[in-house]
C-alpha positions in Angstrom: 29.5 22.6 -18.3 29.6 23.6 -14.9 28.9 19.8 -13.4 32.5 19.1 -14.6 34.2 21.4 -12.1 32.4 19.6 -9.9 33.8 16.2 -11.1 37.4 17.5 -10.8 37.1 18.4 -7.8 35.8 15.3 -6.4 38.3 12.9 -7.6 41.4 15.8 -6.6 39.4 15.1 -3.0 39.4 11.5 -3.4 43.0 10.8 -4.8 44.3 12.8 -1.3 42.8 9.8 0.5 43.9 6.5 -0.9 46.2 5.3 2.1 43.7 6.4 4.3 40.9 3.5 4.2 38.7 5.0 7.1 38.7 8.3 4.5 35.6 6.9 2.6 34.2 5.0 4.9 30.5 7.2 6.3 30.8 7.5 9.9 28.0 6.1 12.5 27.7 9.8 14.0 28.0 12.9 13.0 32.1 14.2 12.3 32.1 17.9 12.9 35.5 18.3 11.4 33.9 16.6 8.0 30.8 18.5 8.2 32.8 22.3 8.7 34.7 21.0 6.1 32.4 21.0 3.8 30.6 23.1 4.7 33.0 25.8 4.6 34.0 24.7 1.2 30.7 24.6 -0.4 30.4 28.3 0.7 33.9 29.6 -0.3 33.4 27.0 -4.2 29.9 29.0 -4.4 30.7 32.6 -4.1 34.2 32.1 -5.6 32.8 30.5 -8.9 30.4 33.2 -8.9 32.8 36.2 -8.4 35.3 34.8 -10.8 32.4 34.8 -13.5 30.9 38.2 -12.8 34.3 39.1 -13.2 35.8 36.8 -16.3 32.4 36.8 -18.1 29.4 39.3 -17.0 31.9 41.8 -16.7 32.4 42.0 -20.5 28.4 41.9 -21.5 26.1 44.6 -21.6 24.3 45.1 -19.0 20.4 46.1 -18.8 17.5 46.1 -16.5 15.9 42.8 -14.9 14.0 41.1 -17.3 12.7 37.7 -18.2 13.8 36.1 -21.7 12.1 33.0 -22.9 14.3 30.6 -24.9 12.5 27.6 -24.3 11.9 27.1 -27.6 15.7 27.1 -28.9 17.9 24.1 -29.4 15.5 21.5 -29.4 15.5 22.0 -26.0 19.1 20.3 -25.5 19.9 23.3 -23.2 17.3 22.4 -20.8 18.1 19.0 -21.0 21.7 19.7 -20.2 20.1 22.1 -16.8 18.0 18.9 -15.7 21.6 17.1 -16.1 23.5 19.5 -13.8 20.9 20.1 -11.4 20.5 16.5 -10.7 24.2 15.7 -10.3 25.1 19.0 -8.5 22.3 17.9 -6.1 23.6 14.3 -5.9 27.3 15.4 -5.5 26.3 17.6 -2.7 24.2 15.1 -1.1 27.1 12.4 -1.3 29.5 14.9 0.4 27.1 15.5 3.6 26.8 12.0 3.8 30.4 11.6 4.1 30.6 13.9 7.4 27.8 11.1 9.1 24.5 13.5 8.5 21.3 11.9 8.6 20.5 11.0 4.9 16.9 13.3 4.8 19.3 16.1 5.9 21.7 15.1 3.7 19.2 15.1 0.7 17.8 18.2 1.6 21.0 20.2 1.6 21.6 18.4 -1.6 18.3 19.8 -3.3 19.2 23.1 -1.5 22.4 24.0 -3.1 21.5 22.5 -6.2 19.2 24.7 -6.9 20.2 27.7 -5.4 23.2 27.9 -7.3 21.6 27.4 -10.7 19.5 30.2 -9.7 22.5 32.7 -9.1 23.3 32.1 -12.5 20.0 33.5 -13.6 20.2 36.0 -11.3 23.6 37.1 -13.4 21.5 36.4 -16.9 18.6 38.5 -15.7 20.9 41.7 -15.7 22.4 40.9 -19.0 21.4 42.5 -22.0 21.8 39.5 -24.5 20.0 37.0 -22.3 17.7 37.5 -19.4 15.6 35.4 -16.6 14.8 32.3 -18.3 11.6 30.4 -16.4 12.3 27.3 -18.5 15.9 27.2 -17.2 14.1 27.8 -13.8 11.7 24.5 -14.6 14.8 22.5 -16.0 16.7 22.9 -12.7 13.8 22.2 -10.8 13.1 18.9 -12.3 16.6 18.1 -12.0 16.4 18.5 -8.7 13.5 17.1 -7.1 14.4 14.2 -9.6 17.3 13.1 -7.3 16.0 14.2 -4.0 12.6 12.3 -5.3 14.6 9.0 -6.0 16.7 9.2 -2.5 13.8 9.6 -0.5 11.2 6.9 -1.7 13.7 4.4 -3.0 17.2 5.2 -1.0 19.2 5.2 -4.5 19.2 6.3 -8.0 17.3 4.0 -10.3 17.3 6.5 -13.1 20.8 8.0 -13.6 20.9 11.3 -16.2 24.4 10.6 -17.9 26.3 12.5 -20.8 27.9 11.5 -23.4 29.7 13.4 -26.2 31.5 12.8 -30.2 32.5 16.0 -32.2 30.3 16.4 -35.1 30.6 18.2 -38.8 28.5 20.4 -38.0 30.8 22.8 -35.5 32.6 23.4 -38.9 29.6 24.9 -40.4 29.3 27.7 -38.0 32.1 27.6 -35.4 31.5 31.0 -34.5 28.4 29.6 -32.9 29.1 25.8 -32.5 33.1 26.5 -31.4 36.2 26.5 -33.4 38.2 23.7 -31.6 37.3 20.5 -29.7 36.8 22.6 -26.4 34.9 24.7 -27.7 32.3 22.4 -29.4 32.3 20.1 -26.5 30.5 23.0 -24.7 28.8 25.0 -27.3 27.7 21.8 -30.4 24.3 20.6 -29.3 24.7 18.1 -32.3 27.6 16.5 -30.6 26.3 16.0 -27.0 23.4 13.3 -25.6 21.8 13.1 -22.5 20.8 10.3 -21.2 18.7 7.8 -19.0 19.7 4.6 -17.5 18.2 2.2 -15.6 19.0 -1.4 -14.5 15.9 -3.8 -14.3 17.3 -5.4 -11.3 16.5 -2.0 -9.3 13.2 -2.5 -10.3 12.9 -6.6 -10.1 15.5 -7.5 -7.4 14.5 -11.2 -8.2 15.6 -10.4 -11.7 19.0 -12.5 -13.2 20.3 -9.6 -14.3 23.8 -8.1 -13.3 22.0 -4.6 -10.7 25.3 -2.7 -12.8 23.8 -3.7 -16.2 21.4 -1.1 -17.7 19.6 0.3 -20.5 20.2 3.8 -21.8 17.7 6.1 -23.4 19.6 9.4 -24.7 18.3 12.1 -26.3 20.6 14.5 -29.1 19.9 17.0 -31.6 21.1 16.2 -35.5 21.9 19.4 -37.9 20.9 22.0 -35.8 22.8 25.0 -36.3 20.4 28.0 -35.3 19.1 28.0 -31.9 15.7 29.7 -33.1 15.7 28.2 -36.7 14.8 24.7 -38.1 16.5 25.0 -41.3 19.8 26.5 -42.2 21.2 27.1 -45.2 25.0 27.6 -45.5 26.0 30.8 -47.6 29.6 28.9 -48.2 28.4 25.7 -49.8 24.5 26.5 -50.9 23.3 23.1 -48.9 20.0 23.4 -46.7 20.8 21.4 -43.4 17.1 20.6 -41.9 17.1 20.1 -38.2 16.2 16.7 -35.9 15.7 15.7 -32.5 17.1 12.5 -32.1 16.4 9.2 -29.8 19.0 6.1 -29.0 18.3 3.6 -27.3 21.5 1.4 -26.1 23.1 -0.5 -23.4 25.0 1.2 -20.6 26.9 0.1 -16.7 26.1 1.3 -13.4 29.7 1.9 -11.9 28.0 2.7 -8.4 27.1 -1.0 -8.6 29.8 -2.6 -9.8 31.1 -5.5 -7.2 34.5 -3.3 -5.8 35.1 -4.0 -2.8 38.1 -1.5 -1.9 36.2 1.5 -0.5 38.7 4.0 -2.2 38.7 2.3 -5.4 35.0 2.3 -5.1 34.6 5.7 -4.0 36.4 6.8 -7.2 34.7 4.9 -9.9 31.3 5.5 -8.7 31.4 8.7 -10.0 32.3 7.5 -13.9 28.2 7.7 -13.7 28.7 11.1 -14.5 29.2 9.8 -18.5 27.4 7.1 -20.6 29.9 4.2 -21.2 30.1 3.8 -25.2 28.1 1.1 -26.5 26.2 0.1 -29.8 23.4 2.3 -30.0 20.0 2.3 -32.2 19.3 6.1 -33.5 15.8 7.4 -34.2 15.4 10.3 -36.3 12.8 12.2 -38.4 13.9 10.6 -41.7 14.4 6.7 -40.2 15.8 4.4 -38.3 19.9 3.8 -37.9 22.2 1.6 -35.8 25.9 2.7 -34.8 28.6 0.1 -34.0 30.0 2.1 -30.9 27.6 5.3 -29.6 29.6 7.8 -27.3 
Protein backbone atom coordinates (compact mmCIF):
# COMPACT_ATOMS: atom_id res chain seq x y z
CA UNK A 1 0.00 0.00 0.00
CA UNK A 2 1.07 3.33 -0.87
CA UNK A 3 -0.25 4.93 2.77
CA UNK A 4 2.78 3.08 4.27
CA UNK A 5 5.49 5.15 2.50
CA UNK A 6 3.76 7.67 3.93
CA UNK A 7 4.01 6.28 7.54
CA UNK A 8 7.85 5.84 7.08
CA UNK A 9 8.32 8.77 6.22
CA UNK A 10 6.60 10.44 9.01
CA UNK A 11 8.21 8.79 11.87
CA UNK A 12 12.00 9.14 9.86
CA UNK A 13 10.68 13.07 10.21
CA UNK A 14 9.72 12.75 13.68
CA UNK A 15 12.80 10.64 15.13
CA UNK A 16 15.12 13.78 13.64
CA UNK A 17 13.31 15.82 16.34
CA UNK A 18 13.31 14.29 19.70
CA UNK A 19 15.87 16.70 21.51
CA UNK A 20 14.10 19.38 19.98
CA UNK A 21 10.75 19.84 22.16
CA UNK A 22 9.57 23.11 20.31
CA UNK A 23 9.85 20.58 17.01
CA UNK A 24 6.24 19.28 17.53
CA UNK A 25 4.88 21.84 19.16
CA UNK A 26 2.10 23.98 16.21
CA UNK A 27 3.17 27.42 16.14
CA UNK A 28 0.72 30.55 17.04
CA UNK A 29 1.52 32.09 13.41
CA UNK A 30 2.34 30.98 10.39
CA UNK A 31 6.43 29.48 10.12
CA UNK A 32 7.45 30.13 6.48
CA UNK A 33 10.49 27.93 6.81
CA UNK A 34 7.86 24.90 7.94
CA UNK A 35 5.40 25.79 5.42
CA UNK A 36 8.29 25.80 2.24
CA UNK A 37 9.29 22.88 3.82
CA UNK A 38 6.73 21.07 3.20
CA UNK A 39 5.61 22.32 0.69
CA UNK A 40 8.54 21.72 -1.34
CA UNK A 41 8.55 18.21 -0.17
CA UNK A 42 5.09 17.27 -0.87
CA UNK A 43 5.87 18.40 -4.55
CA UNK A 44 9.33 16.77 -5.04
CA UNK A 45 7.49 13.09 -2.81
CA UNK A 46 4.56 13.56 -5.52
CA UNK A 47 6.31 13.61 -8.85
CA UNK A 48 9.24 11.45 -7.63
CA UNK A 49 6.88 8.57 -6.54
CA UNK A 50 5.23 9.02 -9.73
CA UNK A 51 8.26 9.04 -12.02
CA UNK A 52 9.90 6.13 -10.20
CA UNK A 53 6.64 4.10 -11.03
CA UNK A 54 6.08 5.07 -14.59
CA UNK A 55 9.45 4.02 -14.73
CA UNK A 56 9.77 0.66 -12.25
CA UNK A 57 6.16 -0.42 -13.11
CA UNK A 58 4.16 1.21 -16.17
CA UNK A 59 7.16 1.01 -18.11
CA UNK A 60 6.91 -2.75 -18.30
CA UNK A 61 2.90 -2.96 -19.20
CA UNK A 62 1.30 -2.67 -22.30
CA UNK A 63 0.24 0.33 -23.09
CA UNK A 64 -3.17 1.28 -24.97
CA UNK A 65 -5.54 4.04 -25.61
CA UNK A 66 -7.54 5.98 -22.64
CA UNK A 67 -10.17 3.97 -21.55
CA UNK A 68 -12.40 3.36 -18.58
CA UNK A 69 -12.34 -0.31 -16.95
CA UNK A 70 -15.00 -1.09 -14.31
CA UNK A 71 -13.87 -3.48 -11.56
CA UNK A 72 -16.11 -2.54 -9.04
CA UNK A 73 -17.43 -5.61 -8.90
CA UNK A 74 -14.05 -7.67 -8.03
CA UNK A 75 -12.78 -8.63 -4.69
CA UNK A 76 -15.65 -8.13 -2.70
CA UNK A 77 -14.94 -4.74 -3.02
CA UNK A 78 -11.77 -4.99 -0.54
CA UNK A 79 -9.84 -2.89 -3.08
CA UNK A 80 -12.07 -0.08 -2.74
CA UNK A 81 -12.14 -0.42 0.71
CA UNK A 82 -8.45 -0.29 0.86
CA UNK A 83 -8.74 3.38 -1.67
CA UNK A 84 -11.24 4.87 1.06
CA UNK A 85 -8.36 3.78 3.60
CA UNK A 86 -5.53 5.57 1.82
CA UNK A 87 -7.46 8.47 0.75
CA UNK A 88 -8.51 9.27 4.11
CA UNK A 89 -5.08 8.87 5.80
CA UNK A 90 -3.11 10.45 2.85
CA UNK A 91 -5.59 13.43 3.37
CA UNK A 92 -5.10 13.33 7.23
CA UNK A 93 -1.27 12.99 7.00
CA UNK A 94 -1.19 15.94 4.75
CA UNK A 95 -3.40 17.91 6.77
CA UNK A 96 -1.33 17.19 10.04
CA UNK A 97 1.79 18.34 8.27
CA UNK A 98 0.33 22.00 7.29
CA UNK A 99 -0.80 22.26 10.65
CA UNK A 100 2.63 21.84 11.84
CA UNK A 101 3.95 24.99 9.83
CA UNK A 102 1.00 27.20 11.99
CA UNK A 103 -1.72 27.33 8.80
CA UNK A 104 -5.12 28.03 9.60
CA UNK A 105 -6.79 24.58 10.14
CA UNK A 106 -9.72 25.15 7.14
CA UNK A 107 -6.58 25.74 4.99
CA UNK A 108 -4.96 23.09 6.45
CA UNK A 109 -7.80 20.70 5.68
CA UNK A 110 -8.28 21.83 2.41
CA UNK A 111 -4.75 21.16 1.21
CA UNK A 112 -5.22 17.92 3.02
CA UNK A 113 -8.34 16.89 0.76
CA UNK A 114 -6.39 18.47 -2.20
CA UNK A 115 -3.49 16.34 -2.40
CA UNK A 116 -5.25 13.43 -1.26
CA UNK A 117 -7.10 13.20 -3.98
CA UNK A 118 -5.16 14.45 -6.61
CA UNK A 119 -2.59 12.01 -6.15
CA UNK A 120 -4.86 8.99 -6.14
CA UNK A 121 -6.06 10.43 -9.31
CA UNK A 122 -2.43 10.41 -11.04
CA UNK A 123 -2.51 6.86 -10.40
CA UNK A 124 -5.54 6.42 -12.59
CA UNK A 125 -4.34 8.64 -14.92
CA UNK A 126 -1.22 5.93 -15.28
CA UNK A 127 -4.06 2.90 -15.26
CA UNK A 128 -6.10 4.61 -17.89
CA UNK A 129 -3.15 4.14 -20.51
CA UNK A 130 -2.57 0.69 -19.54
CA UNK A 131 -3.73 -2.12 -21.39
CA UNK A 132 -4.54 -4.62 -18.47
CA UNK A 133 -6.40 -2.13 -16.44
CA UNK A 134 -7.89 1.20 -17.24
CA UNK A 135 -9.86 4.37 -15.59
CA UNK A 136 -11.64 2.82 -12.86
CA UNK A 137 -14.80 5.40 -11.68
CA UNK A 138 -15.24 3.19 -8.53
CA UNK A 139 -11.56 3.78 -7.59
CA UNK A 140 -12.52 7.48 -8.45
CA UNK A 141 -15.79 7.17 -5.80
CA UNK A 142 -13.57 5.13 -3.21
CA UNK A 143 -11.01 8.05 -3.04
CA UNK A 144 -13.55 10.48 -2.91
CA UNK A 145 -15.23 9.16 0.07
CA UNK A 146 -12.10 8.72 1.65
CA UNK A 147 -11.56 12.00 1.36
CA UNK A 148 -14.29 14.17 2.10
CA UNK A 149 -14.60 11.50 5.06
CA UNK A 150 -11.68 13.21 6.85
CA UNK A 151 -12.06 16.69 5.69
CA UNK A 152 -15.95 16.14 6.70
CA UNK A 153 -15.01 15.00 10.33
CA UNK A 154 -12.29 18.04 10.73
CA UNK A 155 -14.50 20.61 9.80
CA UNK A 156 -17.82 19.97 11.72
CA UNK A 157 -16.28 18.18 14.68
CA UNK A 158 -12.40 19.49 14.80
CA UNK A 159 -11.21 15.65 15.12
CA UNK A 160 -11.58 12.20 13.91
CA UNK A 161 -14.40 10.33 15.58
CA UNK A 162 -14.32 7.60 13.00
CA UNK A 163 -10.80 6.34 12.36
CA UNK A 164 -10.41 3.83 9.10
CA UNK A 165 -7.55 1.39 10.48
CA UNK A 166 -5.88 -1.73 8.96
CA UNK A 167 -5.10 -4.69 10.17
CA UNK A 168 -3.41 -7.79 8.60
CA UNK A 169 -2.60 -12.08 9.48
CA UNK A 170 -1.30 -14.21 6.51
CA UNK A 171 -3.90 -16.63 5.44
CA UNK A 172 -3.89 -20.33 3.61
CA UNK A 173 -5.23 -19.08 1.05
CA UNK A 174 -1.92 -17.10 -0.67
CA UNK A 175 -0.77 -20.83 -1.00
CA UNK A 176 -3.59 -21.69 -3.16
CA UNK A 177 -2.75 -19.31 -5.87
CA UNK A 178 0.43 -17.30 -4.98
CA UNK A 179 0.81 -16.33 -8.39
CA UNK A 180 -2.19 -14.07 -7.76
CA UNK A 181 -2.27 -13.82 -3.81
CA UNK A 182 1.84 -13.60 -3.62
CA UNK A 183 4.44 -16.08 -2.91
CA UNK A 184 6.06 -14.76 0.32
CA UNK A 185 4.76 -12.66 3.33
CA UNK A 186 5.46 -9.38 1.33
CA UNK A 187 3.89 -10.30 -1.20
CA UNK A 188 0.56 -11.47 0.32
CA UNK A 189 0.58 -8.57 2.70
CA UNK A 190 -0.11 -6.50 -0.48
CA UNK A 191 -1.79 -8.71 -2.96
CA UNK A 192 -4.22 -11.50 -0.22
CA UNK A 193 -7.53 -9.74 0.27
CA UNK A 194 -8.25 -12.73 2.66
CA UNK A 195 -5.51 -11.70 4.93
CA UNK A 196 -6.22 -7.85 5.30
CA UNK A 197 -9.35 -5.93 7.26
CA UNK A 198 -10.30 -2.60 7.28
CA UNK A 199 -11.67 -1.08 9.76
CA UNK A 200 -13.83 1.53 11.80
CA UNK A 201 -13.35 2.79 15.26
CA UNK A 202 -14.95 4.96 17.30
CA UNK A 203 -14.86 5.91 21.01
CA UNK A 204 -18.30 6.63 22.70
CA UNK A 205 -16.80 9.40 24.73
CA UNK A 206 -16.37 11.51 21.28
CA UNK A 207 -19.84 11.11 20.94
CA UNK A 208 -21.09 11.39 24.88
CA UNK A 209 -18.23 13.49 26.47
CA UNK A 210 -20.22 12.93 29.77
CA UNK A 211 -19.65 9.36 29.18
CA UNK A 212 -17.22 7.20 31.86
CA UNK A 213 -15.50 5.88 29.30
CA UNK A 214 -11.61 6.14 28.70
CA UNK A 215 -12.01 9.05 25.03
CA UNK A 216 -8.81 6.26 23.82
CA UNK A 217 -11.12 3.23 24.34
CA UNK A 218 -13.10 2.27 21.21
CA UNK A 219 -15.07 -0.11 19.30
CA UNK A 220 -13.91 -1.51 15.99
CA UNK A 221 -15.99 -2.59 13.08
CA UNK A 222 -13.66 -4.26 10.27
CA UNK A 223 -14.58 -5.63 7.26
CA UNK A 224 -12.39 -8.82 5.31
CA UNK A 225 -12.97 -11.15 2.66
CA UNK A 226 -12.75 -15.23 3.52
CA UNK A 227 -11.72 -17.71 0.51
CA UNK A 228 -11.63 -15.42 -2.19
CA UNK A 229 -9.23 -16.35 -4.66
CA UNK A 230 -10.60 -14.93 -8.09
CA UNK A 231 -11.18 -11.29 -8.22
CA UNK A 232 -14.23 -11.83 -10.77
CA UNK A 233 -15.28 -15.34 -9.44
CA UNK A 234 -17.25 -16.50 -6.27
CA UNK A 235 -16.17 -19.99 -6.38
CA UNK A 236 -12.85 -21.51 -7.11
CA UNK A 237 -11.98 -24.77 -7.47
CA UNK A 238 -8.27 -25.84 -7.08
CA UNK A 239 -6.95 -28.09 -10.09
CA UNK A 240 -4.15 -29.31 -7.44
CA UNK A 241 -6.37 -30.70 -4.65
CA UNK A 242 -10.09 -30.94 -6.43
CA UNK A 243 -11.66 -28.76 -3.31
CA UNK A 244 -14.29 -25.97 -4.25
CA UNK A 245 -13.37 -22.83 -1.92
CA UNK A 246 -16.82 -20.71 -1.96
CA UNK A 247 -16.13 -17.02 -1.31
CA UNK A 248 -17.36 -14.66 1.87
CA UNK A 249 -17.45 -11.18 2.83
CA UNK A 250 -16.76 -11.08 6.35
CA UNK A 251 -17.79 -8.61 9.50
CA UNK A 252 -15.85 -8.38 13.09
CA UNK A 253 -16.79 -6.59 15.45
CA UNK A 254 -13.99 -5.99 18.39
CA UNK A 255 -12.44 -3.62 20.71
CA UNK A 256 -9.69 -1.27 19.63
CA UNK A 257 -7.37 2.11 21.35
CA UNK A 258 -7.22 5.51 20.13
CA UNK A 259 -3.39 6.32 20.40
CA UNK A 260 -4.14 10.03 19.38
CA UNK A 261 -5.94 10.05 22.77
CA UNK A 262 -3.91 8.37 24.94
CA UNK A 263 -2.85 10.68 28.15
CA UNK A 264 1.15 11.39 26.81
CA UNK A 265 2.11 14.21 27.80
CA UNK A 266 5.76 14.43 26.09
CA UNK A 267 4.88 16.19 22.82
CA UNK A 268 7.51 14.05 20.91
CA UNK A 269 6.54 10.88 22.41
CA UNK A 270 3.03 11.98 21.58
CA UNK A 271 3.66 13.08 18.20
CA UNK A 272 5.04 9.56 17.36
CA UNK A 273 2.46 7.30 18.79
CA UNK A 274 -0.41 9.12 17.38
CA UNK A 275 0.17 7.85 14.26
CA UNK A 276 0.06 3.84 15.52
CA UNK A 277 -3.76 4.83 14.35
CA UNK A 278 -2.69 3.91 11.17
CA UNK A 279 -3.31 -0.06 12.37
CA UNK A 280 -6.05 -1.74 14.42
CA UNK A 281 -4.45 -2.83 17.86
CA UNK A 282 -5.11 -6.82 18.11
CA UNK A 283 -7.92 -7.70 20.22
CA UNK A 284 -10.57 -10.53 20.61
CA UNK A 285 -12.72 -10.18 17.78
CA UNK A 286 -16.44 -11.67 16.88
CA UNK A 287 -16.46 -12.81 13.00
CA UNK A 288 -19.62 -12.85 10.88
CA UNK A 289 -19.76 -14.83 7.84
CA UNK A 290 -22.14 -16.39 5.37
CA UNK A 291 -22.08 -19.80 7.03
CA UNK A 292 -22.32 -18.40 10.99
CA UNK A 293 -21.12 -16.86 13.65
CA UNK A 294 -17.30 -17.21 15.22
CA UNK A 295 -15.23 -15.69 17.94
CA UNK A 296 -11.20 -15.38 17.73
CA UNK A 297 -9.13 -15.14 20.92
CA UNK A 298 -6.69 -12.42 19.51
CA UNK A 299 -7.95 -10.68 15.87
CA UNK A 300 -5.11 -8.81 14.01
Amino acid sequence: MRIFIVIISLLTISSTGYSQRSFFNRPDSLNKGRFIGISTGTGAFWAGSMIGLSQVWYSKVEKSKWHTFDDSKNWLQMDKVGHFYIAYKESQFTADLFRWTGLEDDKCIWLGAGVSFGYQTTFELFDAFSADWGFSWSDVAANTLGTTSYSLQSYFWGEERIIPKFSYSPTEFAAIRPEVLGGTFAESFFKDYNGQTYWLSFSPRTFFKNSRIPEWACFSVGYSAHAKLVGDQEYYLDPATNIGYNSQRELIFSLDIDFSKLPIKKPWLKAIVKHFNYFKFPFPALIIRNTGVSGRGLYY
